[in-house]
C-alpha positions, -999 to +999 in steps of 0.1 A: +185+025-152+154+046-149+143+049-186+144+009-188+125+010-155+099+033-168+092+007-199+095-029-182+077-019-150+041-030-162+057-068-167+081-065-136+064-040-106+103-045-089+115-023-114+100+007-100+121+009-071+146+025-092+120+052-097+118+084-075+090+076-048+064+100-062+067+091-099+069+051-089+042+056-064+017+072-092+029+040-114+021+018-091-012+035-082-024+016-113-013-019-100-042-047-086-033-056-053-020-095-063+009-075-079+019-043-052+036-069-034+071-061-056+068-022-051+089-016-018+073+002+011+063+021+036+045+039+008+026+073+009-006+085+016-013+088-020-007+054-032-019+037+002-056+059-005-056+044-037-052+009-027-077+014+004-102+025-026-095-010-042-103-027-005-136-027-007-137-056-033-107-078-025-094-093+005-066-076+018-030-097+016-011-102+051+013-080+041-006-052+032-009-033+069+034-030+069+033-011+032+002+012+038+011+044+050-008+048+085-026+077+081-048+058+058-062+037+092-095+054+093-106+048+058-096+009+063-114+013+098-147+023+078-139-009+059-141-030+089-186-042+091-177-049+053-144-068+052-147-085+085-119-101+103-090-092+069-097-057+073-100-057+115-062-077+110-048-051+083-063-022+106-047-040+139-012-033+121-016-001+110-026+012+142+004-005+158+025+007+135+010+045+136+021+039+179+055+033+169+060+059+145+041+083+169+067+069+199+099+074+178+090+108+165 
């Protein structure tokens, strides 16, 4: 149910999968990166610029590159002399992943 969604997300991020992508995507906007993991991906440019913005003072999780929406790969790669060898790995993915979605298009 959407209306229960829109309260109980803050304590359960899951929840907003029952949310159309743009509204659950400006939600989730607001999340810290330890809790994006339970907001279902590939997400869009919007969302993945705001977590690139929050890059550049946490370490990015493993999983990050296969949520982030590629076009976001050259603000990561800009990310790369300050975040080291996380950021070179997250920016490894997304530019694989870009490939792919390039190839199949």
């Amino acid at each position: 149910d959407a209306e229960w969604a829109r309260v109980l997300w803050p304590r359960d991020p899951a929840l907003l999968a029952v949310l159309p992508q743009e509204e659950r995507e400006r939600l989730a906007a607001t999340l810290p990166l330890d809790r994006l993991a339970a907001v279902p991906g590939p997400w869009g440019a919007e969302l993945s610029r705001a977590v690139v913005a929050q890059l550049a003072a946490h370490r990015p999780p493993s999983w990050l590159g296969y949520a982030l929406d590629p076009s976001v790969l050259p603000e990561c790669e800009a990310l790369i002399e300050a975040g080291g060898a996380p950021i070179v790995r997250l920016c490894d993915v997304l530019a694989t992943r870009a490939a792919m979605l390039r190839e199949l298009s």
